[in-house]
DRENDONU-80770 format. One record per residue: residue in three letters; x, y, z of N, C-alpha, C in turn. Coordinates in steps of 0.02 Angstrom, whole numbers, padded with zeros to 5 digits, always signed. Example, Ala and Ser with C-alpha at 12.3 -4.5 7.8 and 13.67 -1.06 7.14 Angstrom:
! residues 2
ALA+00660-00284+00390+00615-00225+00390+00660-00165+00390SER+00642-00112+00354+00684-00053+00357+00645+00002+00394
//
This chain:
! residues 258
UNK+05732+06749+05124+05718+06682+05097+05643+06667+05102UNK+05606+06649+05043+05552+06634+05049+05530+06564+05101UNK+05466+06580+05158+05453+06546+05217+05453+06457+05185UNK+05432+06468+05121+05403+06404+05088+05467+06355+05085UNK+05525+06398+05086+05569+06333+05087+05635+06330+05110UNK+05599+06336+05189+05639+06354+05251+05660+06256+05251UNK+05710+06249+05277+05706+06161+05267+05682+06143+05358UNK+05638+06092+05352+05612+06099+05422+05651+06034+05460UNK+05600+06052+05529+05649+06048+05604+05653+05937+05586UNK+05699+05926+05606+05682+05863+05612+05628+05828+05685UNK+05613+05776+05691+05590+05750+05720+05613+05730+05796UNK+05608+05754+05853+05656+05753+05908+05668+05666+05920UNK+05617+05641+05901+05637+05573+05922+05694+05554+05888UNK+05691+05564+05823+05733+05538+05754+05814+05578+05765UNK+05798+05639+05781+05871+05675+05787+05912+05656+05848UNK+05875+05638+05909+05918+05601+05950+05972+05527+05928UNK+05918+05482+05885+05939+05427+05842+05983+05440+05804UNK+05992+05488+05775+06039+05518+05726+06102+05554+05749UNK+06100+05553+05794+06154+05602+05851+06183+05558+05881UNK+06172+05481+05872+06205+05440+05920+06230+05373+05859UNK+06201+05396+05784+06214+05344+05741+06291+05363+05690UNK+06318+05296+05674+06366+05295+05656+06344+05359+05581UNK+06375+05376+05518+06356+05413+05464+06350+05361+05439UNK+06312+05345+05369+06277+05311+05344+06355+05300+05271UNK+06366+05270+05263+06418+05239+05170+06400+05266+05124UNK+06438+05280+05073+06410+05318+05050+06445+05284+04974UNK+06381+05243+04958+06418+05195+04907+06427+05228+04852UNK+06474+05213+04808+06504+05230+04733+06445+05210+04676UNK+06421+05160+04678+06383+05124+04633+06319+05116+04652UNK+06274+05083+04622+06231+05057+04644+06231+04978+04651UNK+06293+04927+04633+06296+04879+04674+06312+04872+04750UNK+06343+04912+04739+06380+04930+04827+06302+04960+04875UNK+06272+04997+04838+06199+05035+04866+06164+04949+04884UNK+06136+04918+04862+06119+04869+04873+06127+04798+04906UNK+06207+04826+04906+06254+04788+04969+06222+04823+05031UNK+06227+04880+05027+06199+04900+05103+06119+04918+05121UNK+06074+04901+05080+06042+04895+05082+06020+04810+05108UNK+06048+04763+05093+06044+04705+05108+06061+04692+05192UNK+06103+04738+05197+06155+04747+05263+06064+04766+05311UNK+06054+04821+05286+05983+04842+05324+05925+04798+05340UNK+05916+04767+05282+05869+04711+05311+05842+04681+05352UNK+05949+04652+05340+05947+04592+05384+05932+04620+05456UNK+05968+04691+05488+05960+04713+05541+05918+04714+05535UNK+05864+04752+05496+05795+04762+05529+05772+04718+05547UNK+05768+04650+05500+05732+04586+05503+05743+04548+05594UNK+05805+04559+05609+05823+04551+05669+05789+04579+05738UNK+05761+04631+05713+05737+04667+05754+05654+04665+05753UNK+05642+04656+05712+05580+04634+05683+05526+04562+05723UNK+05583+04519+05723+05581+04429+05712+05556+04427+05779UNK+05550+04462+05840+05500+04451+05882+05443+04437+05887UNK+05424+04504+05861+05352+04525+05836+05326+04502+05780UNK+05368+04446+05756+05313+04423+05714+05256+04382+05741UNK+05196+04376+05707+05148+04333+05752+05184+04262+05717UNK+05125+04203+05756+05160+04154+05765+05147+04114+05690UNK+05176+04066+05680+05200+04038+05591+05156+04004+05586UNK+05096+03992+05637+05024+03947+05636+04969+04011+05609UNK+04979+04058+05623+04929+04111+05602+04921+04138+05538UNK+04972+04131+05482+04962+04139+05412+05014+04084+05383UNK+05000+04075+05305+05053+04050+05277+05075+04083+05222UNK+05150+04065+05191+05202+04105+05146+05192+04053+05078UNK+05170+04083+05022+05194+04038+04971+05207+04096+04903UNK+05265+04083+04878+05312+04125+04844+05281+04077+04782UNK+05231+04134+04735+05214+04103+04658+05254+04142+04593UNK+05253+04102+04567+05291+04149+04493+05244+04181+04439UNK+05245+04254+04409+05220+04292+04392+05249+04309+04313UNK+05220+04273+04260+05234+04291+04194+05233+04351+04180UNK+05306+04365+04133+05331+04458+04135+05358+04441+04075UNK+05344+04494+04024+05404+04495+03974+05461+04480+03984UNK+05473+04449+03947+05546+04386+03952+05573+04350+04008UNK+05541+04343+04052+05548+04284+04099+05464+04287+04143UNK+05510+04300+04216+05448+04283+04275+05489+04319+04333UNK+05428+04348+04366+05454+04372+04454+05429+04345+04501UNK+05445+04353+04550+05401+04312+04612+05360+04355+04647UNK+05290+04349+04658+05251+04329+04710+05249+04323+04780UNK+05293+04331+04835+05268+04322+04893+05188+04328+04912UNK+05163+04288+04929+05110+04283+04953+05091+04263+05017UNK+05046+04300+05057+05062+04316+05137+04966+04285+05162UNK+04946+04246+05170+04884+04215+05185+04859+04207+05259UNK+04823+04216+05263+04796+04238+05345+04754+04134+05375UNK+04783+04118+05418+04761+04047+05435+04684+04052+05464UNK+04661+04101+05496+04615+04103+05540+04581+04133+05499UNK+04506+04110+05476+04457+04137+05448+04404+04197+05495UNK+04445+04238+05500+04402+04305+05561+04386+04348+05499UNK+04318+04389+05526+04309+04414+05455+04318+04393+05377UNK+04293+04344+05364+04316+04318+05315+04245+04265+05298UNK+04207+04311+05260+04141+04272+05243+04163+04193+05205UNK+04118+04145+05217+04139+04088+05173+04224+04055+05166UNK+04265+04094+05214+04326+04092+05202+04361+04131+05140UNK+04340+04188+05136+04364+04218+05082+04401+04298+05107UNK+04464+04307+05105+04502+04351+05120+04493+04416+05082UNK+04524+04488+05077+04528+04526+05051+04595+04526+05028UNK+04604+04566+04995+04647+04565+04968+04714+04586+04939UNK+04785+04636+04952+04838+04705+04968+04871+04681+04925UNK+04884+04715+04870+04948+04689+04818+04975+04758+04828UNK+05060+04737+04848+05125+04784+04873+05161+04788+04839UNK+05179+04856+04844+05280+04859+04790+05316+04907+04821UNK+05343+04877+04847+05415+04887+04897+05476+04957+04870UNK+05499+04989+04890+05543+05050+04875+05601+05049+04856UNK+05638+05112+04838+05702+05092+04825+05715+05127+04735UNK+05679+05175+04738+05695+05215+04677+05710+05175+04612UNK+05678+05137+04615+05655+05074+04552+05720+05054+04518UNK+05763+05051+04578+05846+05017+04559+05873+04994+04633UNK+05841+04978+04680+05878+04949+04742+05800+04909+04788UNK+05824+04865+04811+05778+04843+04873+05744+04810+04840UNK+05713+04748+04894+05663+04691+04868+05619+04652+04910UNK+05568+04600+04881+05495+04610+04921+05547+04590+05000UNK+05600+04582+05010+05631+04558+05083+05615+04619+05139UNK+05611+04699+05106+05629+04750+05138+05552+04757+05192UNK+05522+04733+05164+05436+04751+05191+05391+04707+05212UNK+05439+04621+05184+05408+04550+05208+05393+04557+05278UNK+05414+04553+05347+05405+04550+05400+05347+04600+05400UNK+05381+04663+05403+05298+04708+05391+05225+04695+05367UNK+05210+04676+05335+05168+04632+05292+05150+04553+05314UNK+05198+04533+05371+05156+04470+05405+05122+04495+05448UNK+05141+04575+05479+05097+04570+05538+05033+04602+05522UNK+05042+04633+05467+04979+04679+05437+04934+04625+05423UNK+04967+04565+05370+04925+04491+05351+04879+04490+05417UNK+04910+04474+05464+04866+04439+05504+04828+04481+05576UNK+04868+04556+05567+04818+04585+05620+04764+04629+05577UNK+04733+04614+05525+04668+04666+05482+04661+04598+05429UNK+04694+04541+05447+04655+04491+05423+04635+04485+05329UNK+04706+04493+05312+04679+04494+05225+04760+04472+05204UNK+04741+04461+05124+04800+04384+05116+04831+04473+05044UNK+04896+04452+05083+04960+04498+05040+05008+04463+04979UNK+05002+04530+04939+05039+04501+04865+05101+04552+04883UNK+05177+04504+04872+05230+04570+04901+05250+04541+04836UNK+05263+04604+04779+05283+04591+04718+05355+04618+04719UNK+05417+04564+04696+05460+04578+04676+05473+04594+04606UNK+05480+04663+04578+05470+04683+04520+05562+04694+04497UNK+05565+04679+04439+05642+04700+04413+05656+04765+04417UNK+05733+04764+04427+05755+04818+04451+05807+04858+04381UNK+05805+04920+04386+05858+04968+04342+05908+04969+04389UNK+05946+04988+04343+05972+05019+04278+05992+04915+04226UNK+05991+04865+04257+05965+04819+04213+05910+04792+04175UNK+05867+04821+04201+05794+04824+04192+05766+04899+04179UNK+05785+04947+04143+05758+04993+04132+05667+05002+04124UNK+05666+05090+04133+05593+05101+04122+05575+05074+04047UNK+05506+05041+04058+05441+05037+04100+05446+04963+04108UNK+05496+04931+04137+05492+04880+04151+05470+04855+04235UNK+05474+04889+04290+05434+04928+04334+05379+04898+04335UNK+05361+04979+04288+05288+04964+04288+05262+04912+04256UNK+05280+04884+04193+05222+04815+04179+05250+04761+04205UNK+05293+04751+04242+05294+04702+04291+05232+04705+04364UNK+05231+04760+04399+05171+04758+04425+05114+04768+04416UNK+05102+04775+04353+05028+04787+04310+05025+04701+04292UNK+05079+04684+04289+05073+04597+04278+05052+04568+04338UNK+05064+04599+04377+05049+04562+04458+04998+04581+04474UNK+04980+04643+04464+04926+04632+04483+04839+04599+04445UNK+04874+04588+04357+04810+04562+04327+04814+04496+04357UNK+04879+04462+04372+04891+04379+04404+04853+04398+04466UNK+04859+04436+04505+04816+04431+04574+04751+04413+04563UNK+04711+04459+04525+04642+04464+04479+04624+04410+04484UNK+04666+04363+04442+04641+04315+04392+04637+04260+04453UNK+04705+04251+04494+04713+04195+04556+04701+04208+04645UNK+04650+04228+04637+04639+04253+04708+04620+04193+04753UNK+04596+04163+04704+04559+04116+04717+04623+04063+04772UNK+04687+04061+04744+04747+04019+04767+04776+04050+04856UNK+04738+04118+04847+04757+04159+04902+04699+04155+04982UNK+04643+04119+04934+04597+04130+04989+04556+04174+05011UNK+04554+04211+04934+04523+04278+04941+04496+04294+04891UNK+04449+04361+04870+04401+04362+04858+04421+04445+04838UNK+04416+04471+04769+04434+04561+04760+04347+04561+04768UNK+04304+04506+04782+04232+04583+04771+04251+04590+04826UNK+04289+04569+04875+04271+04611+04965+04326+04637+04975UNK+04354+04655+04937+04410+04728+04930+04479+04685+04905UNK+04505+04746+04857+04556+04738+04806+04596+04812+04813UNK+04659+04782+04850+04680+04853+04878+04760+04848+04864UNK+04787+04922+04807+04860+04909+04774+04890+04982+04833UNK+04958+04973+04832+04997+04995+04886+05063+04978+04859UNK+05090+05026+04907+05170+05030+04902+05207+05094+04929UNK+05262+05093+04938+05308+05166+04975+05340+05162+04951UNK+05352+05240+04924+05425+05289+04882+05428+05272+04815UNK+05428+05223+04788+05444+05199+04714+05392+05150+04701UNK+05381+05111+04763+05318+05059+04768+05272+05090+04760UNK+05253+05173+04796+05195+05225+04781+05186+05252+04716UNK+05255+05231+04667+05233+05279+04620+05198+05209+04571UNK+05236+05142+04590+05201+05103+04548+05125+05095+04568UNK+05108+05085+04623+05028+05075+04642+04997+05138+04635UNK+05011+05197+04623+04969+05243+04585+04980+05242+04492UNK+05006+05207+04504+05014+05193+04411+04973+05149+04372UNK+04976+05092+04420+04950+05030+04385+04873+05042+04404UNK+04870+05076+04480+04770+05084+04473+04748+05140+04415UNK+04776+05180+04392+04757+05237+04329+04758+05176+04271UNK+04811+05159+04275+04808+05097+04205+04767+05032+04219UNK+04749+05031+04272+04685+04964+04282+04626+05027+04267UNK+04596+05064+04298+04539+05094+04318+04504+05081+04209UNK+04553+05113+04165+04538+05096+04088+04567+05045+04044UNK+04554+05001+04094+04568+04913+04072+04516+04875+04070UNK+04489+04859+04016+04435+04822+03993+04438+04738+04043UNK+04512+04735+04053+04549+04674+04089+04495+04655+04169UNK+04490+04723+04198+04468+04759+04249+04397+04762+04269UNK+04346+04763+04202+04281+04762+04218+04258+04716+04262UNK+04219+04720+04304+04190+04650+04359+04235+04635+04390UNK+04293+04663+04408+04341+04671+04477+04398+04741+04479UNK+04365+04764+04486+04401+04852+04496+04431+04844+04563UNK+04477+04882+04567+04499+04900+04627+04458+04935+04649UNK+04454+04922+04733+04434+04950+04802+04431+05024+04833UNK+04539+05035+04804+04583+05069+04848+04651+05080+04853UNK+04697+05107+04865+04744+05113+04865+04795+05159+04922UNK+04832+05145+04944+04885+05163+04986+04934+05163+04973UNK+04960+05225+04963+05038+05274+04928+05056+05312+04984UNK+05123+05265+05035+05171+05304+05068+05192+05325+05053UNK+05214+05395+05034+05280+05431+05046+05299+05436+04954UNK+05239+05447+04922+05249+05413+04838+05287+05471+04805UNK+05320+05455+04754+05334+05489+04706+05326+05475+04644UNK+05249+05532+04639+05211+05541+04581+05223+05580+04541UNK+05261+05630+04528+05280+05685+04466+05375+05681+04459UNK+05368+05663+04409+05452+05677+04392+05492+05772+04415UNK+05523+05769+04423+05526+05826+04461+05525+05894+04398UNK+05554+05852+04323+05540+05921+04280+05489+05901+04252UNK+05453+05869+04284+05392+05867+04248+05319+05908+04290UNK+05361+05963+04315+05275+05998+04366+05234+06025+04340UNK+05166+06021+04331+05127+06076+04292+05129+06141+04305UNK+05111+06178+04285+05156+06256+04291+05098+06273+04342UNK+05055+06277+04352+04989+06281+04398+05017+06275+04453UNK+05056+06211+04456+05081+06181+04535+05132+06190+04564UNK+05184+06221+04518+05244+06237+04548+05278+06282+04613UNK+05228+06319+04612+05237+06368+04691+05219+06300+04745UNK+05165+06246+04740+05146+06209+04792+05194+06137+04803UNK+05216+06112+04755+05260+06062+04746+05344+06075+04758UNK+05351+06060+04798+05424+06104+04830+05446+06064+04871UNK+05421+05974+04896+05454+05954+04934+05520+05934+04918UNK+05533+05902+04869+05587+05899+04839+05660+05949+04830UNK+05640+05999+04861+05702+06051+04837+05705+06068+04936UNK+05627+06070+04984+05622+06073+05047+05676+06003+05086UNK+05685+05955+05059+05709+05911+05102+05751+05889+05050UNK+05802+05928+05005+05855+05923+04960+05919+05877+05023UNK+05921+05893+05082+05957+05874+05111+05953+05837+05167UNK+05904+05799+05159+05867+05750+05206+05890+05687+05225UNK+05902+05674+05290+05938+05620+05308+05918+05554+05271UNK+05961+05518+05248+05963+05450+05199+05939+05449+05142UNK+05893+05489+05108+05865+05514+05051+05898+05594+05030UNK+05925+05605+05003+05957+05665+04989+05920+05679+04900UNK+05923+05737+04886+05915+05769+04820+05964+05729+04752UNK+06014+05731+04767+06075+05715+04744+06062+05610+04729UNK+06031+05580+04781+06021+05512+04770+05956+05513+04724UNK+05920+05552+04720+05849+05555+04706+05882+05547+04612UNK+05909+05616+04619+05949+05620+04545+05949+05573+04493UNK+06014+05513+04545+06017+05476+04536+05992+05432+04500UNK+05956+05413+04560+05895+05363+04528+05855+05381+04449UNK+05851+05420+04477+05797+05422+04393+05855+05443+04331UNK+05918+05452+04346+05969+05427+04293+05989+05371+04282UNK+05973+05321+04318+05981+05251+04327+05930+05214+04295UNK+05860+05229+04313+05789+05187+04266+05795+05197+04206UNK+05807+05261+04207+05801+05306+04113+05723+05305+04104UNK+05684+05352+04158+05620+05340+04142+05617+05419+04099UNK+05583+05408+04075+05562+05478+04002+05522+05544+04074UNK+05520+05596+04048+05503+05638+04077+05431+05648+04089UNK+05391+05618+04023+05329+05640+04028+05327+05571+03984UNK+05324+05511+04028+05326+05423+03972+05252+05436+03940UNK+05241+05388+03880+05167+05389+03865+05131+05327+03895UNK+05174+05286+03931+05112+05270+03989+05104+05305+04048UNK+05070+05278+04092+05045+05319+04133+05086+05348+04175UNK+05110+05400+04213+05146+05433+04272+05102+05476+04304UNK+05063+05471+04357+05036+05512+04385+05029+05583+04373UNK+05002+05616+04371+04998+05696+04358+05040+05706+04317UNK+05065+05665+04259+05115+05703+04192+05051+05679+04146UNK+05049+05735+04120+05006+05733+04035+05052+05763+03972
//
């Protein structure tokens, strides 16, 4: 068997956790997926709700975001204490949350994102973007290409300021949108005299899986390496992108597909 795709060791902390956890449901649908995903949350949120800092140190105001044929929301995460913050002017993190662009919402990463708000001191955009298979591809993506030209335009409502950094982000599906929308800002006339900063892509998925350049295919192998990976499996991955109906090689932007 070639060494390259030996499936590797898990994590001793994580496999103890896993050795003592119930097996995970294994829903039929993807309403039922989102039932238990809701189920997660809330636990996490529970677990979370300590550590949040205190409700005097930032404030929450949920704005609405014009989208082809309606509107999404905005969470917006604002830092109270002007530390670092010339003139009172914040920096600035517009987020998009995971979930294989058909499950999960800005709820999954809100707590996360108060404590980030207020311990590095910069005011957060947690974009709830519509979800597939009701919202098919590329609705995704110009939903957070919408959020983030609204950030652009209203920073000002946030307390912040993109010349002192304008920074797009997200994990797993959230990664593939915030490497999407900065390729499609970077040649946006929209964009001149406030470019992004920066960007931060957890755990992203940037290439459709039949979409590898032939160059890269010996190196791109995580996907088939962790085919059987606890809570993310090959088989859910599938899924998902039978669910968006995103095109293989879309003619907007997808990271490394030309």
């Amino acid at each position: 068997m070639d060494s390259s795709l030996q499936t590797p060791s898990l994590d001793p902390e994580l496999a103890v956790l896993l050795s003592h956890a119930s097996p995970p449901p294994t829903p039929t649908s993807i309403l039922e997926q989102r039932e238990v995903t809701k189920g997660y949350i809330s636990e996490l949120q529970e677990k979370l709700r300590p550590s949040l800092p205190a409700e005097s140190a930032y404030r929450v105001e949920d704005h609405f975001v014009p989208v082809d044929g309606g509107e999404i929301v905005a969470r917006c995460l604002v830092p109270t204490e002007e530390r670092n913050a010339p003139n009172g002017q914040f920096r600035v993190l517009v987020w998009f949350h995971g979930g294989g662009f058909c499950d999960g919402s800005l709820h999954i990463d809100d707590f996360y994102l108060r404590k980030i708000c207020v311990k590095y001191n910069v005011a957060v955009v947690n974009v709830e973007y519509r979800l597939a298979p009701e919202f098919p591809f590329p609705t995704s993506v110009n939903d957070a290409y919408a959020a983030l030209k609204w950030t652009a335009e209203n920073a000002s409502l946030l307390s912040a300021s993109i010349s002192r950094g304008f920074i797009v982000a997200g994990v797993s599906a959230g990664g593939n949108l915030a490497a999407a929308v900065a390729l499609r800002a970077r040649d946006d006339p929209f964009f001149t005299g406030r470019k992004l900063s920066g960007q931060i892509l957890q755990i992203p998925q940037v290439i459709h899986p039949d979409a590898k350049p032939e160059q890269y295919k010996s190196q791109l192998l995580s996907l088939e390496i962790n085919k059987d990976a606890p809570f993310l499996t090959r088989d859910n991955i599938d899924r998902y992108i039978v669910l968006e109906r995103r095109p293989i090689r879309p003619r907007i932007l997808r990271p490394f597909s030309k």
